[in-house]
C-alpha positions as a Markdown table, in Angstrom:
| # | Residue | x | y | z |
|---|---|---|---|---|
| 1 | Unk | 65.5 | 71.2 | 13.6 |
| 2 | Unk | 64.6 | 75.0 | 13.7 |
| 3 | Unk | 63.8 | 77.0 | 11.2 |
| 4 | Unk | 61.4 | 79.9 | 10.5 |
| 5 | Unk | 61.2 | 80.0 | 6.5 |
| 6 | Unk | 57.7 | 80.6 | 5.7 |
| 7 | Unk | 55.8 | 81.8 | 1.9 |
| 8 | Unk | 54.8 | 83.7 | -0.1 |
| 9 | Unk | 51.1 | 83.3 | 0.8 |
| 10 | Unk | 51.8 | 84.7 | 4.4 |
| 11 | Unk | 50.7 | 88.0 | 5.4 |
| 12 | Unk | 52.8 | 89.1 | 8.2 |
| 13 | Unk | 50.0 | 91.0 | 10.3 |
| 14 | Unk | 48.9 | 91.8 | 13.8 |
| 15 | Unk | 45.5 | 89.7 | 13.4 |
| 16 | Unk | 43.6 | 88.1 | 15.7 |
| 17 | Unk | 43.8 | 84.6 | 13.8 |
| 18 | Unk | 48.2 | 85.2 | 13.6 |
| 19 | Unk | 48.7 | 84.5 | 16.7 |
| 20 | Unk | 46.2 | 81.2 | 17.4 |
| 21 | Unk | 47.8 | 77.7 | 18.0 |
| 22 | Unk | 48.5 | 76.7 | 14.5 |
| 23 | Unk | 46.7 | 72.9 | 15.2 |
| 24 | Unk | 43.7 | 75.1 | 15.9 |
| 25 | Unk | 43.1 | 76.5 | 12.9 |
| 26 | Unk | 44.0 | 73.8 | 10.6 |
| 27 | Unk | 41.1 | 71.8 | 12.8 |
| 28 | Unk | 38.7 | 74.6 | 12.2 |
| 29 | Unk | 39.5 | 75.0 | 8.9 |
| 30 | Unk | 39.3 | 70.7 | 8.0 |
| 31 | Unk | 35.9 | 70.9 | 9.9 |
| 32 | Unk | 34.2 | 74.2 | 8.5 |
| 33 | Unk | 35.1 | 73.1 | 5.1 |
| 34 | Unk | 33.7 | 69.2 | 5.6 |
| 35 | Unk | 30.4 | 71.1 | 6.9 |
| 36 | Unk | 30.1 | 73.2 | 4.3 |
| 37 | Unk | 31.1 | 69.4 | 1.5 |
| 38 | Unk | 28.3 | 68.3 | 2.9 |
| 39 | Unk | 25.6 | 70.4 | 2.6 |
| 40 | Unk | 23.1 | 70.6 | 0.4 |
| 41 | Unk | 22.1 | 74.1 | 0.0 |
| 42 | Unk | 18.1 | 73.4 | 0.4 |
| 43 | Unk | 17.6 | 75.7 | 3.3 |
| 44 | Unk | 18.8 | 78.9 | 2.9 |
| 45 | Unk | 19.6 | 79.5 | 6.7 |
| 46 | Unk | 22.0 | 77.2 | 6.2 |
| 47 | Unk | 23.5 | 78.9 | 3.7 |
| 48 | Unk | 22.9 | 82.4 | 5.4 |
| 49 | Unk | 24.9 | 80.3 | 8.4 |
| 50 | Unk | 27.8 | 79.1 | 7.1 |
| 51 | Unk | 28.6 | 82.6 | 4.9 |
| 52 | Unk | 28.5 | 84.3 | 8.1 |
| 53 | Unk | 31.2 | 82.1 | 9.8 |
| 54 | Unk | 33.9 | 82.6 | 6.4 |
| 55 | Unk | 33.3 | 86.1 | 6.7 |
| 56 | Unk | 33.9 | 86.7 | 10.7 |
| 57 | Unk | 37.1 | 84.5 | 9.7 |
| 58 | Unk | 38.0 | 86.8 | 7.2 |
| 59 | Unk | 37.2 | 89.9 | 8.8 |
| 60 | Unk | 39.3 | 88.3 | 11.8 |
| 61 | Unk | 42.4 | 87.8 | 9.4 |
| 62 | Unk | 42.4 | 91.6 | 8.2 |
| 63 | Unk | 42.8 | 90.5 | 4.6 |
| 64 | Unk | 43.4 | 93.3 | 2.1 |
| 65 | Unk | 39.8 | 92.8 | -0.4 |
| 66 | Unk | 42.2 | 93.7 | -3.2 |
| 67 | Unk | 44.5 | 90.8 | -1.8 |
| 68 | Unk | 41.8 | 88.2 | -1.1 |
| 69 | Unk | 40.4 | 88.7 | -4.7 |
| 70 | Unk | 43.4 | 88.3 | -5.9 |
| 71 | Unk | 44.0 | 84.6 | -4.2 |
| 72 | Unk | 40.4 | 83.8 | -4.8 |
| 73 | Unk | 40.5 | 83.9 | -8.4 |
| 74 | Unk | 42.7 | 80.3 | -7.8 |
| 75 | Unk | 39.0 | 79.0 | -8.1 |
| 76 | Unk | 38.4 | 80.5 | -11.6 |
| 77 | Unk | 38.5 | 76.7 | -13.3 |
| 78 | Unk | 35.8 | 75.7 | -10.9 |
| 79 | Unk | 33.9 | 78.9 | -12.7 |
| 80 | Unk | 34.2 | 77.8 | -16.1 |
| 81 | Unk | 33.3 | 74.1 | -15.4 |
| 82 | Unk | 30.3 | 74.8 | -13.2 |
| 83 | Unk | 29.0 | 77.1 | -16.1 |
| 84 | Unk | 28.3 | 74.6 | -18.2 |
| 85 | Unk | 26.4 | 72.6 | -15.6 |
| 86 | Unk | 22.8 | 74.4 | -16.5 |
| 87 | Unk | 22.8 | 73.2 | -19.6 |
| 88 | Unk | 22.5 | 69.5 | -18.2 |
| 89 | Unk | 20.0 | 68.1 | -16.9 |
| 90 | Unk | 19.5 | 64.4 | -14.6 |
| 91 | Unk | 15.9 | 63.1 | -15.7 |
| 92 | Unk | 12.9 | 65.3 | -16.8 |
| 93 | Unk | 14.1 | 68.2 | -15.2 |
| 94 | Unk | 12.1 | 71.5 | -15.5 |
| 95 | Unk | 13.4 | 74.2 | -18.1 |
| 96 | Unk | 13.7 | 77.5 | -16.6 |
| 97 | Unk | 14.4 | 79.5 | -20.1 |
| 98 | Unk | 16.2 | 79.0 | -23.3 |
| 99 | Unk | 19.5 | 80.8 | -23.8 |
| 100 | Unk | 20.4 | 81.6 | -27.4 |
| 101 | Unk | 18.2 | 78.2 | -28.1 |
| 102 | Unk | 19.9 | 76.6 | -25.4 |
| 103 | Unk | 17.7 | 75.4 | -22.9 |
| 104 | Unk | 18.5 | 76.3 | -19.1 |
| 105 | Unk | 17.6 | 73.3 | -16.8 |
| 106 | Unk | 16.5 | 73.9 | -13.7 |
| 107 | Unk | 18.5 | 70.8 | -11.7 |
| 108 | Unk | 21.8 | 71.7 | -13.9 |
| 109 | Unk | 20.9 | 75.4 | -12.7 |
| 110 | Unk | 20.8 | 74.3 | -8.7 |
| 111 | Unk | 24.5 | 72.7 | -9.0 |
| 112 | Unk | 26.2 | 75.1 | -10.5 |
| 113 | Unk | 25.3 | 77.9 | -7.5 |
| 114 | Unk | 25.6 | 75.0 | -5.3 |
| 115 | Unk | 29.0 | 74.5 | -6.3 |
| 116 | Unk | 29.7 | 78.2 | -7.0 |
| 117 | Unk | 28.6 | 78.9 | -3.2 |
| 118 | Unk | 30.9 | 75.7 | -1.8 |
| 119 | Unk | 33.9 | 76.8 | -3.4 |
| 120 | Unk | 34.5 | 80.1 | -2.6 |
| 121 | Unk | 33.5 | 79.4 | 0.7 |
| 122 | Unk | 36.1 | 76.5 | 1.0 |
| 123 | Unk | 38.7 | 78.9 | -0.9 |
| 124 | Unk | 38.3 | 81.7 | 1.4 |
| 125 | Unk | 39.0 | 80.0 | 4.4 |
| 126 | Unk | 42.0 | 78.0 | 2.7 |
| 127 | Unk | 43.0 | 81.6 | 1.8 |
| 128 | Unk | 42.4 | 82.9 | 5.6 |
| 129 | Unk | 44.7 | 79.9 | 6.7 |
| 130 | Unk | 47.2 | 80.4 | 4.4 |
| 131 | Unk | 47.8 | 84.2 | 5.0 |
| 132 | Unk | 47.8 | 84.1 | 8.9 |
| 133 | Unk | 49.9 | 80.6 | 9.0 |
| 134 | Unk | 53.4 | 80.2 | 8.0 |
| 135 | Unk | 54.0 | 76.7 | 6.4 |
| 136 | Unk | 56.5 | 76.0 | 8.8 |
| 137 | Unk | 53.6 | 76.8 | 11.3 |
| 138 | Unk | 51.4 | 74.4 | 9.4 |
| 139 | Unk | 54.1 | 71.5 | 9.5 |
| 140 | Unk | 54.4 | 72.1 | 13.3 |
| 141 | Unk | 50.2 | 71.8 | 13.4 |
| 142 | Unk | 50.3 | 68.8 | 11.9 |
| 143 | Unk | 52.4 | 67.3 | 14.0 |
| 144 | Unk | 50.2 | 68.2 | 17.3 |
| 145 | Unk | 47.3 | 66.6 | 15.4 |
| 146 | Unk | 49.4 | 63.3 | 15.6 |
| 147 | Unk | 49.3 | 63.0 | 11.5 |
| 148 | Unk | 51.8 | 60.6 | 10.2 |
| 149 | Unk | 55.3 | 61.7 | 10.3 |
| 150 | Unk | 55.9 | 60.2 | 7.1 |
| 151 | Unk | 53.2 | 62.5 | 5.5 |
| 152 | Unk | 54.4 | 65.7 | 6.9 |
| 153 | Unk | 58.2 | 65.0 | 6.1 |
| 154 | Unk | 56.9 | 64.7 | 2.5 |
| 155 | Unk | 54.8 | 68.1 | 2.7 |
| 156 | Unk | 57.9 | 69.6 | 4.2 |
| 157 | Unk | 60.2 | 68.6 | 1.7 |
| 158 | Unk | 57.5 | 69.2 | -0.9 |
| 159 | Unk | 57.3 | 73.0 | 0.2 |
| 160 | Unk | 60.9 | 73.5 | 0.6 |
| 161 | Unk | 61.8 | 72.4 | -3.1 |
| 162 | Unk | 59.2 | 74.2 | -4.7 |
| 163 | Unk | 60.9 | 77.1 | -3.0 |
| 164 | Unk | 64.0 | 75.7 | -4.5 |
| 165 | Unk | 62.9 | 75.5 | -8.0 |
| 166 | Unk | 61.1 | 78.7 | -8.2 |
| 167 | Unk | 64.5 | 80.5 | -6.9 |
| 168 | Unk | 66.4 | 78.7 | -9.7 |
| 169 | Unk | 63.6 | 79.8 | -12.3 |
| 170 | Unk | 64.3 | 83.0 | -11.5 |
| 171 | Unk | 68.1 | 82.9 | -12.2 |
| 172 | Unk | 67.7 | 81.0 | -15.6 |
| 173 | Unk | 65.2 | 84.0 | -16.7 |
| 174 | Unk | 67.5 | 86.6 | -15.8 |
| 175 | Unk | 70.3 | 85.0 | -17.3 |
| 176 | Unk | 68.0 | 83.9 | -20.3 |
| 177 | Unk | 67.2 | 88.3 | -20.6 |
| 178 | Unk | 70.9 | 88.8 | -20.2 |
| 179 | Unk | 71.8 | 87.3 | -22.8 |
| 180 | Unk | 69.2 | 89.4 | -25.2 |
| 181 | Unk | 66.5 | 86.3 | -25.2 |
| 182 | Unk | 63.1 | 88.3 | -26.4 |
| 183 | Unk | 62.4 | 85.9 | -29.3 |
| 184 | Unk | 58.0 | 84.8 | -30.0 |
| 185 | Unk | 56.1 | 82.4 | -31.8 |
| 186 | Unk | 57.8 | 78.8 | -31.8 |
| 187 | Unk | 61.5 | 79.9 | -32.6 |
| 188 | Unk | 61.5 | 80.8 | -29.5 |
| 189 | Unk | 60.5 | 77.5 | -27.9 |
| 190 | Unk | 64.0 | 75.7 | -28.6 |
| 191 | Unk | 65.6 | 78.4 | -25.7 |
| 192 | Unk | 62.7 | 77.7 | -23.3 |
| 193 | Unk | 63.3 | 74.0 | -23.5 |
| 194 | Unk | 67.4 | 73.8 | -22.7 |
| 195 | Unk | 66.6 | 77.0 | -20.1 |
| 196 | Unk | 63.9 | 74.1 | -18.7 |
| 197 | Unk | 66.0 | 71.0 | -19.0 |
| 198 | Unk | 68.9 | 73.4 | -16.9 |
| 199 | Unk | 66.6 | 74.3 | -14.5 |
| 200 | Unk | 65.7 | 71.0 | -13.9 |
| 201 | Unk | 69.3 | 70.1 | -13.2 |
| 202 | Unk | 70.1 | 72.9 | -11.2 |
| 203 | Unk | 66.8 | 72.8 | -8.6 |
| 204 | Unk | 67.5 | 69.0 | -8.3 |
| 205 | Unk | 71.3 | 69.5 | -6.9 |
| 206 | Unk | 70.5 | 72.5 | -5.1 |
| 207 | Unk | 67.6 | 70.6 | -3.5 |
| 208 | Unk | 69.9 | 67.8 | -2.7 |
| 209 | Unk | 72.8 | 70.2 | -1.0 |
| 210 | Unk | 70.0 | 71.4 | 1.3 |
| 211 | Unk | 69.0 | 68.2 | 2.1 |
| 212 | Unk | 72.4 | 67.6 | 2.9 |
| 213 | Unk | 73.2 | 70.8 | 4.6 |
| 214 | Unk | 69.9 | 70.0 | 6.8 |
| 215 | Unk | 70.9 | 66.4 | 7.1 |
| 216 | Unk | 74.1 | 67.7 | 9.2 |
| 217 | Unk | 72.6 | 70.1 | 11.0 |
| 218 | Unk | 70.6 | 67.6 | 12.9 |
| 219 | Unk | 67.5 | 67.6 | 10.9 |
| 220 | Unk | 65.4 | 64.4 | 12.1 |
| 221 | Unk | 61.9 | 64.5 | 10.5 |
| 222 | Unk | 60.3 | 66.7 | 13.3 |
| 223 | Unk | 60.2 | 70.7 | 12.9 |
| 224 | Unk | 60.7 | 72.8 | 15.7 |
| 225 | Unk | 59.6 | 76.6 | 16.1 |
| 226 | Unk | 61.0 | 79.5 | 17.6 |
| 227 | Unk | 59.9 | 80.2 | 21.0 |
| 228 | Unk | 56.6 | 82.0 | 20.7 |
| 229 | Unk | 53.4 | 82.3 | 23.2 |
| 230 | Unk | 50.7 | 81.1 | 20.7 |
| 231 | Unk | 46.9 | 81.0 | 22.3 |
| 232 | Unk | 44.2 | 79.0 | 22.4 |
| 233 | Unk | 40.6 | 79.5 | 20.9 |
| 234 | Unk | 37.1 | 79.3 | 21.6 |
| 235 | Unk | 35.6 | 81.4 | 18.9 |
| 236 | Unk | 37.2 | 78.7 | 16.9 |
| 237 | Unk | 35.8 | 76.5 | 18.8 |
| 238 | Unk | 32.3 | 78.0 | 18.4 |
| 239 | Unk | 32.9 | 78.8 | 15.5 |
| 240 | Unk | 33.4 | 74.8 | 14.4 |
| 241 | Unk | 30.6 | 73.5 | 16.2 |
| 242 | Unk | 27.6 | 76.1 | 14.9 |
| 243 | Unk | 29.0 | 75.1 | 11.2 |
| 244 | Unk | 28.4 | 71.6 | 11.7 |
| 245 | Unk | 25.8 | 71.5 | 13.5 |
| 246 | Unk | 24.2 | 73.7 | 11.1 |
| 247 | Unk | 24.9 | 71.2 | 8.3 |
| 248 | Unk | 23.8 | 68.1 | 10.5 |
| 249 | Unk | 20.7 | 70.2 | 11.6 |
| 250 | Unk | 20.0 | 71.3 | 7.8 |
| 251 | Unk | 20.4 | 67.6 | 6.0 |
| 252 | Unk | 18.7 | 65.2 | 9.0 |
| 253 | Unk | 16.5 | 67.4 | 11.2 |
| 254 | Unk | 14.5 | 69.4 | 8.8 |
Protein backbone atom coordinates (compact mmCIF):
# COMPACT_ATOMS: atom_id res chain seq x y z
CA UNK A 1 0.00 0.00 0.00
CA UNK A 2 1.06 3.62 -0.73
CA UNK A 3 0.47 6.36 1.13
CA UNK A 4 2.35 9.58 2.09
CA UNK A 5 0.32 10.79 5.33
CA UNK A 6 2.92 12.02 7.66
CA UNK A 7 2.45 14.42 11.30
CA UNK A 8 2.37 16.91 12.88
CA UNK A 9 5.90 16.70 14.24
CA UNK A 10 7.40 16.95 10.65
CA UNK A 11 9.07 19.90 9.47
CA UNK A 12 8.96 19.95 5.81
CA UNK A 13 12.52 21.40 5.04
CA UNK A 14 15.45 21.34 2.67
CA UNK A 15 17.90 19.78 5.43
CA UNK A 16 20.64 17.80 5.12
CA UNK A 17 19.20 14.96 7.63
CA UNK A 18 15.46 15.17 5.24
CA UNK A 19 16.67 13.52 2.66
CA UNK A 20 18.89 10.48 4.41
CA UNK A 21 17.62 6.78 4.17
CA UNK A 22 15.12 6.75 6.82
CA UNK A 23 16.73 3.15 8.34
CA UNK A 24 19.70 5.36 8.80
CA UNK A 25 18.70 7.58 11.06
CA UNK A 26 16.54 5.58 13.21
CA UNK A 27 20.01 3.40 13.58
CA UNK A 28 21.86 6.47 14.58
CA UNK A 29 19.40 7.73 16.59
CA UNK A 30 18.82 3.92 18.69
CA UNK A 31 22.77 3.91 18.96
CA UNK A 32 23.59 7.60 19.98
CA UNK A 33 20.94 7.43 22.53
CA UNK A 34 22.12 3.77 24.08
CA UNK A 35 25.68 5.51 24.29
CA UNK A 36 24.65 8.29 25.87
CA UNK A 37 22.10 5.37 28.61
CA UNK A 38 25.06 4.20 29.31
CA UNK A 39 27.35 6.64 30.44
CA UNK A 40 28.22 7.65 33.49
CA UNK A 41 29.09 11.20 33.28
CA UNK A 42 32.60 10.89 35.32
CA UNK A 43 34.78 12.30 32.58
CA UNK A 44 33.76 15.36 31.36
CA UNK A 45 35.19 14.76 27.66
CA UNK A 46 32.76 12.48 27.48
CA UNK A 47 30.30 14.64 28.16
CA UNK A 48 31.92 17.56 26.13
CA UNK A 49 31.76 14.44 23.28
CA UNK A 50 28.55 13.39 23.10
CA UNK A 51 26.86 17.26 23.36
CA UNK A 52 28.80 17.94 20.42
CA UNK A 53 27.36 15.06 18.24
CA UNK A 54 23.30 16.22 19.35
CA UNK A 55 24.24 19.58 18.40
CA UNK A 56 25.89 18.96 14.72
CA UNK A 57 22.57 16.76 14.47
CA UNK A 58 20.59 19.54 15.22
CA UNK A 59 22.35 22.15 13.47
CA UNK A 60 22.15 19.56 10.46
CA UNK A 61 18.18 19.46 10.81
CA UNK A 62 17.72 23.36 10.70
CA UNK A 63 15.45 23.33 13.59
CA UNK A 64 13.79 26.68 14.42
CA UNK A 65 15.41 27.30 18.50
CA UNK A 66 11.85 28.62 19.14
CA UNK A 67 10.52 25.27 17.64
CA UNK A 68 13.00 22.84 19.33
CA UNK A 69 12.28 24.53 22.80
CA UNK A 70 9.04 24.12 22.24
CA UNK A 71 9.16 20.10 21.66
CA UNK A 72 11.86 19.89 24.34
CA UNK A 73 9.75 21.01 27.09
CA UNK A 74 8.06 17.15 26.45
CA UNK A 75 10.94 16.38 29.10
CA UNK A 76 9.57 18.86 31.78
CA UNK A 77 8.28 15.77 34.15
CA UNK A 78 11.80 14.39 34.04
CA UNK A 79 12.69 18.17 35.49
CA UNK A 80 10.47 18.10 38.35
CA UNK A 81 11.35 14.43 39.38
CA UNK A 82 15.09 14.80 39.04
CA UNK A 83 14.71 17.99 41.33
CA UNK A 84 14.02 16.22 44.17
CA UNK A 85 16.93 13.81 43.69
CA UNK A 86 19.48 16.11 45.80
CA UNK A 87 17.76 15.91 48.56
CA UNK A 88 18.47 11.97 48.75
CA UNK A 89 21.24 10.56 49.46
CA UNK A 90 22.69 6.41 49.05
CA UNK A 91 24.92 5.92 52.22
CA UNK A 92 27.00 8.67 54.08
CA UNK A 93 27.04 10.85 51.29
CA UNK A 94 28.82 14.25 51.66
CA UNK A 95 26.47 17.44 52.16
CA UNK A 96 27.29 20.12 49.85
CA UNK A 97 24.96 22.95 51.69
CA UNK A 98 21.64 23.20 53.31
CA UNK A 99 18.76 24.69 51.43
CA UNK A 100 16.05 26.38 53.56
CA UNK A 101 17.30 23.52 56.27
CA UNK A 102 17.24 21.06 53.77
CA UNK A 103 20.39 19.47 53.30
CA UNK A 104 21.83 19.11 49.59
CA UNK A 105 23.66 15.78 49.13
CA UNK A 106 26.27 15.54 47.19
CA UNK A 107 25.45 11.78 45.40
CA UNK A 108 21.63 12.93 45.12
CA UNK A 109 23.21 16.21 43.55
CA UNK A 110 25.47 14.08 40.79
CA UNK A 111 22.07 12.18 39.46
CA UNK A 112 20.00 14.78 39.00
CA UNK A 113 22.59 16.64 36.34
CA UNK A 114 23.31 13.22 35.23
CA UNK A 115 19.89 12.67 34.34
CA UNK A 116 19.17 16.35 33.44
CA UNK A 117 22.20 16.01 30.87
CA UNK A 118 20.83 12.37 29.42
CA UNK A 119 17.57 13.53 28.79
CA UNK A 120 17.71 16.37 26.85
CA UNK A 121 20.30 14.89 24.94
CA UNK A 122 18.07 11.78 24.23
CA UNK A 123 15.07 14.32 23.58
CA UNK A 124 16.81 16.34 21.13
CA UNK A 125 17.76 13.79 18.99
CA UNK A 126 14.13 12.09 19.25
CA UNK A 127 13.11 15.62 18.42
CA UNK A 128 15.80 15.87 15.29
CA UNK A 129 14.28 12.41 14.06
CA UNK A 130 10.94 13.28 14.38
CA UNK A 131 11.03 16.65 12.50
CA UNK A 132 13.13 15.46 9.43
CA UNK A 133 11.17 11.87 9.30
CA UNK A 134 7.70 11.37 8.26
CA UNK A 135 6.07 8.46 10.26
CA UNK A 136 5.23 6.83 7.21
CA UNK A 137 9.08 7.20 6.56
CA UNK A 138 9.69 5.68 9.98
CA UNK A 139 7.35 2.67 9.34
CA UNK A 140 9.18 2.12 5.94
CA UNK A 141 12.74 2.20 8.30
CA UNK A 142 11.63 -0.23 10.30
CA UNK A 143 10.93 -2.48 7.92
CA UNK A 144 14.56 -2.32 6.24
CA UNK A 145 15.92 -3.02 9.75
CA UNK A 146 14.03 -6.39 9.50
CA UNK A 147 11.89 -5.49 12.83
CA UNK A 148 8.89 -7.71 13.26
CA UNK A 149 6.06 -7.05 10.93
CA UNK A 150 3.75 -7.59 13.60
CA UNK A 151 5.23 -4.67 15.61
CA UNK A 152 5.28 -2.19 12.97
CA UNK A 153 1.65 -3.05 11.72
CA UNK A 154 0.73 -2.19 15.36
CA UNK A 155 2.84 1.21 15.33
CA UNK A 156 1.10 1.87 12.00
CA UNK A 157 -2.20 1.41 13.08
CA UNK A 158 -1.38 3.04 16.33
CA UNK A 159 -0.31 6.37 14.48
CA UNK A 160 -3.08 6.31 12.02
CA UNK A 161 -5.91 6.25 14.82
CA UNK A 162 -4.45 8.72 16.98
CA UNK A 163 -4.77 10.83 13.85
CA UNK A 164 -8.26 9.56 13.81
CA UNK A 165 -9.28 10.48 17.25
CA UNK A 166 -7.63 13.79 17.37
CA UNK A 167 -9.65 14.76 13.93
CA UNK A 168 -12.87 13.67 15.71
CA UNK A 169 -11.94 15.68 18.92
CA UNK A 170 -11.80 18.48 16.96
CA UNK A 171 -15.42 18.20 15.52
CA UNK A 172 -17.01 17.38 18.94
CA UNK A 173 -15.39 20.82 20.27
CA UNK A 174 -16.57 22.79 17.57
CA UNK A 175 -19.89 21.35 17.68
CA UNK A 176 -19.62 21.48 21.63
CA UNK A 177 -18.85 25.84 21.04
CA UNK A 178 -21.67 25.74 18.54
CA UNK A 179 -23.91 24.98 20.57
CA UNK A 180 -22.93 27.96 23.28
CA UNK A 181 -20.94 25.32 25.57
CA UNK A 182 -18.58 27.86 27.78
CA UNK A 183 -19.73 26.53 31.20
CA UNK A 184 -16.57 26.15 34.44
CA UNK A 185 -16.08 24.55 37.53
CA UNK A 186 -17.77 20.95 37.77
CA UNK A 187 -21.25 21.82 36.07
CA UNK A 188 -19.43 21.79 33.35
CA UNK A 189 -17.99 18.32 33.52
CA UNK A 190 -21.44 16.46 32.75
CA UNK A 191 -21.01 18.03 28.86
CA UNK A 192 -17.33 16.90 28.69
CA UNK A 193 -18.15 13.46 29.69
CA UNK A 194 -21.12 12.57 26.85
CA UNK A 195 -18.85 14.95 24.33
CA UNK A 196 -16.05 12.13 25.54
CA UNK A 197 -18.19 9.02 25.51
CA UNK A 198 -19.33 10.38 21.60
CA UNK A 199 -16.00 10.78 20.73
CA UNK A 200 -15.16 7.54 21.69
CA UNK A 201 -17.79 6.15 19.43
CA UNK A 202 -17.25 8.16 16.60
CA UNK A 203 -13.09 7.68 16.35
CA UNK A 204 -13.75 3.91 16.89
CA UNK A 205 -16.10 3.59 13.54
CA UNK A 206 -14.26 5.95 11.74
CA UNK A 207 -11.11 4.02 12.51
CA UNK A 208 -12.77 0.89 11.53
CA UNK A 209 -14.10 2.36 7.88
CA UNK A 210 -10.47 3.21 7.26
CA UNK A 211 -9.39 -0.03 8.10
CA UNK A 212 -11.84 -1.14 5.83
CA UNK A 213 -11.32 1.31 3.10
CA UNK A 214 -7.46 0.27 3.37
CA UNK A 215 -8.34 -3.37 3.64
CA UNK A 216 -9.83 -3.01 -0.14
CA UNK A 217 -7.43 -1.14 -1.37
CA UNK A 218 -4.87 -3.86 -1.08
CA UNK A 219 -3.41 -2.94 2.17
CA UNK A 220 -1.20 -6.05 3.28
CA UNK A 221 0.82 -5.11 6.40
CA UNK A 222 3.87 -3.65 4.34
CA UNK A 223 4.03 0.23 3.54
CA UNK A 224 5.22 1.38 0.50
CA UNK A 225 6.67 5.07 -0.36
CA UNK A 226 6.56 7.19 -3.13
CA UNK A 227 9.34 7.01 -5.49
CA UNK A 228 12.09 9.14 -3.95
CA UNK A 229 16.12 9.12 -4.28
CA UNK A 230 16.89 8.95 -0.51
CA UNK A 231 20.95 8.83 0.30
CA UNK A 232 23.18 7.17 2.27
CA UNK A 233 25.38 8.47 5.25
CA UNK A 234 28.68 8.45 6.60
CA UNK A 235 28.57 11.40 8.88
CA UNK A 236 26.03 9.20 10.41
CA UNK A 237 28.05 6.68 10.32
CA UNK A 238 30.91 8.63 12.08
CA UNK A 239 28.78 10.11 13.81
CA UNK A 240 27.51 6.61 15.65
CA UNK A 241 30.77 5.13 16.12
CA UNK A 242 32.75 8.32 18.01
CA UNK A 243 29.45 8.24 20.38
CA UNK A 244 29.99 4.81 21.39
CA UNK A 245 33.18 4.52 21.36
CA UNK A 246 33.34 7.43 23.53
CA UNK A 247 31.06 5.83 26.07
CA UNK A 248 32.98 2.36 25.81
CA UNK A 249 36.33 4.37 26.03
CA UNK A 250 34.93 6.58 29.08
CA UNK A 251 33.34 3.55 31.35
CA UNK A 252 36.22 0.56 30.64
CA UNK A 253 39.37 2.27 29.45
CA UNK A 254 39.86 5.05 31.84
Amino acid sequence: METTHSHHLEIHSTSFLSNIRPEIKIATTFIIVLSIAFLSLEKNLAIVVQTFVVLLLLYLSKIKISTYFKRLSIDIPFVLFALFLPFLSKGDSTVMFEFFSLPIYETGFNEMISILIKITLCVSLAIVLTATTSNIEIIYGLQKLKISPLLISILSFAIRYIDVFIDEFKRVKVAMKSRGYDQKGLRGLKPIAYASGAMLIRGYERGERVYNSMISRGFNGSIELKKREFKKSYLLYYLSFISIATTIVERFLI
